[in-house]
N, C-alpha and C positions, 0 to 999 in steps of 0.2 A: 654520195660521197666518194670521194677516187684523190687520191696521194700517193705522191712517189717521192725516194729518197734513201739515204742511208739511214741507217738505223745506229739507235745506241741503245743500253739496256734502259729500261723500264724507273721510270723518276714515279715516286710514290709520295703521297702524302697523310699523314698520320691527323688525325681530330680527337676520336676521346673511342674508349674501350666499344662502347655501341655502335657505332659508326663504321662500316667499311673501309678500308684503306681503298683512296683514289688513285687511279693508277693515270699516266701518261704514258705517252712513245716519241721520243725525240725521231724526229722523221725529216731529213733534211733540214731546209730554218724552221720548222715547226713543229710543233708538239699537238699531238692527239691524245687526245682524254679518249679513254677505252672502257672507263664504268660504262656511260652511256649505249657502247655498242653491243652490252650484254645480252642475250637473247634473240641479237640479228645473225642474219648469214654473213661471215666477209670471207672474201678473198684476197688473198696473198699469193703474188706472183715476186719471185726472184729474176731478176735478169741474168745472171751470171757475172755482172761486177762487182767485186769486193773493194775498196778502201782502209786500207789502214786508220785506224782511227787517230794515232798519234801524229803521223804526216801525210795523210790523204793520199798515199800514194798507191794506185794500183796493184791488185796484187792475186793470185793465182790461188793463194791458200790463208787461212788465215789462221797463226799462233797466239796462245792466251786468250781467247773472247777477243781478238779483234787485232793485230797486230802483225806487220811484217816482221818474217825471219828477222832482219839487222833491228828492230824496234824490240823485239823478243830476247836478240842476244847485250843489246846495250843499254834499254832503260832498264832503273831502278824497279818501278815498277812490275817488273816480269822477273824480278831474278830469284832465286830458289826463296829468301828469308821471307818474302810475302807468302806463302804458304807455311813456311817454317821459320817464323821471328825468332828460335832462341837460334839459328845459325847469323845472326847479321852479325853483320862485319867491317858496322862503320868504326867501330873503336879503335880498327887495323889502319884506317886509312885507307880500303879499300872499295869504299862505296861506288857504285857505279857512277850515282848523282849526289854528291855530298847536302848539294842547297836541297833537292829533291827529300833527302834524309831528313835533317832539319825539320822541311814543315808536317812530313808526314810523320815519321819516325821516331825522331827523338823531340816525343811531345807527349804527356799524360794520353793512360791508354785506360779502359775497363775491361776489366775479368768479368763474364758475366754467365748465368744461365738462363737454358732456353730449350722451350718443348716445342717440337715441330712432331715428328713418329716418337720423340723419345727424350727426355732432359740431355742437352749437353751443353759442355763448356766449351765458349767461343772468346775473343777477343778485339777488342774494335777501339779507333779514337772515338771520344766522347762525341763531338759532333755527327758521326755514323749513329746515332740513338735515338729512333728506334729503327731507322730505314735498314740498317747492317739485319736487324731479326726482320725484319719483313720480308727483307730479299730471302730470306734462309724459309721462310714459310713458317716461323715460329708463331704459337697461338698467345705463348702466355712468356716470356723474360722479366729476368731479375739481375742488376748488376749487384755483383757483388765485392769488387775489387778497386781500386784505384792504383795505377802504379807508373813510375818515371815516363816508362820511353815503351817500345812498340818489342824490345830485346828482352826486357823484364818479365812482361806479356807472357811472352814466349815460354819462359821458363816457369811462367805460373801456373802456365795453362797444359805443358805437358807434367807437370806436379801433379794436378791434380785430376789429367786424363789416365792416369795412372786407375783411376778407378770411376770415372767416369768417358763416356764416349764422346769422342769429340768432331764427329761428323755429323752430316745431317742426312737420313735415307731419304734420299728425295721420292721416290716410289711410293713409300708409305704415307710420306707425310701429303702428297697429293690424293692419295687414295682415301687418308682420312684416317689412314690408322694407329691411334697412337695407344703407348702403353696407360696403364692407370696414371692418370693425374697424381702430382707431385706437390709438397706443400714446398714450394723454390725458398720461403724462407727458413725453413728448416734445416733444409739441405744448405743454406747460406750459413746456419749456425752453427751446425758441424763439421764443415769446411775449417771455420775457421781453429774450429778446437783440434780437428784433424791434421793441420797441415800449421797450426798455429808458429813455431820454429821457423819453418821453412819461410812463411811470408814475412817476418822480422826480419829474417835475414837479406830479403831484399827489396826492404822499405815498399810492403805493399799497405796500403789502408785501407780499412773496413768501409764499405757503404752503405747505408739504411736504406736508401731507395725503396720503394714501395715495387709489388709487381706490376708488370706492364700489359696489359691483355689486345689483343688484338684479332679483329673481326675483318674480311678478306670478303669482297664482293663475289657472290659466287652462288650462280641458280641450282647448279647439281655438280655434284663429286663423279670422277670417273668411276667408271665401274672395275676396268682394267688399264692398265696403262697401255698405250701406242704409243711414244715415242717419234715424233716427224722432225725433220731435217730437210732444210732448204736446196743441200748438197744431193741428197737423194730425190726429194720432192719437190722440184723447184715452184709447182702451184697447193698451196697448203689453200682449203676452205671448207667451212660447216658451219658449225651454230655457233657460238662463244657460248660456252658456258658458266663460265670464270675465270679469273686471274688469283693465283696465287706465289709468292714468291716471285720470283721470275719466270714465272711458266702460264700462258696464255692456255685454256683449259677448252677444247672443242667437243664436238659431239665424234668427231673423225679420230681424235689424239690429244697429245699435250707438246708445243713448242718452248723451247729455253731462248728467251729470247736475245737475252745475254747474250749467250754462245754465239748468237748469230751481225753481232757488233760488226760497222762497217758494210754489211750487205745493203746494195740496193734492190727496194722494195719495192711494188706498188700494191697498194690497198686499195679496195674497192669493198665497198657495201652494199652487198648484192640485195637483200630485201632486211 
């Protein structure tokens, strides 16, 4: 096997609690399924061209997982409120992309929790569900929330990281180490008794949802993290030993493949 192309992050698909998430790699016009190559040797060679992913255009560096500078300083997509929804500022009239807002933004979001190293509170549109916890390397999510628009979100979810954490230690949660197991719906219960006030006041709704558990293809856990980078390593190769999150899991290290949007790649499957 040998393909070359740009890359985009990692397309998954979700079947039932038992089952592995099957992973892809958008790879120029095509897509490689990567369960299958678990256990073989590949290599990955970087050329040195990058792509923007929003206008394919050449580019020397790339900002946000994938983006030229002018793509970074003017879409919607790159601008501060997508890491920090309660700063958006379509209300002002000053969205970058108003129709852009619209379909992503101000459209029903969920408040949700999720153990990857640790229970935390994240926020995602409904259609993100479950791929949003998968890319995060979460084992087990619970939505908890229902609310307006992606700004509402925002402010629920820094409510309630107020005493909950709302990152994900990607380190850990590739290593495998999480804290004790959590009952999510418990912790869904006293949310809502906790913070009860608060989410009245900005028309949030409770959700029953059941928890969500999720199994990850994956022959052995690192032992330690390496960290590899295309920038530094432009020939990454060893065993595949799993996929988890966005992160391709070797005998050599572990790659974000994300980060690496717009690189072109050539894969080769060496044995």
């Amino acid at each position: 096997m040998k393909i070359s192309g740009n890359i985009l992050k990692m397309e998954s698909k979700y079947i039932d609690a038992t089952t592995p998430v099957e992973y892809t790699l958008p790879i120029g016009s095509e897509k490689l399924a990567l369960n299958p190559l678990i256990g073989s040797h590949i290599s990955f060679h970087f050329d040195g061209v990058i792509n923007c992913i929003a206008t394919g255009e050449k580019i020397k560096k790339s900002y946000n997982q994938g983006y030229s500078y002018k793509a970074f300083l003017k879409l919607a997509a790159c601008d501060i409120c997508i890491v920090r929804p309660e700063l958006c500022h379509y209300h002002k009239g000053t969205c970058r992309e108003p129709k852009w807002g619209e379909q992503h933004c101000m459209i029903p979001h969920v408040v949700y929790l999720a153990q990857s190293s640790h229970v935390k509170v994240g926020i995602t549109r409904h259609s993100q569900i479950p791929y949003r916890w998968i890319d995060q390397g979460a084992t087990r999510a619970l939505p908890i929330l229902k609310v307006p628009n992606r700004y509402i979100s925002g402010l629920v979810e820094r409510e309630i990281a107020q005493y909950l954490p709302d990152r994900t230690n990607w380190r850990k949660m590739l290593l495998g180490e999480c804290d004790e197991e959590q009952d999510l719906s418990r912790m869904r219960e006293s949310i809502y008794l906790q913070h009860g006030d608060f989410l009245d006041q900005v028309g949030a709704e409770d959700v029953d949802d059941p928890p969500c558990e999720i199994t990850y293809p994956i022959l052995q856990l690192p032992k330690r993290i390496n960290s590899l980078s295309f920038d530094k390593t432009p020939k990454i190769e060893g065993t595949l030993f799993g996929i988890k999150g966005q992160y391709l899991i070797f005998d050599t290290g572990v790659v974000n493949m994300r980060k690496h949007q717009g690189y072109h790649l050539e894969i080769l499957k060496v044995s």
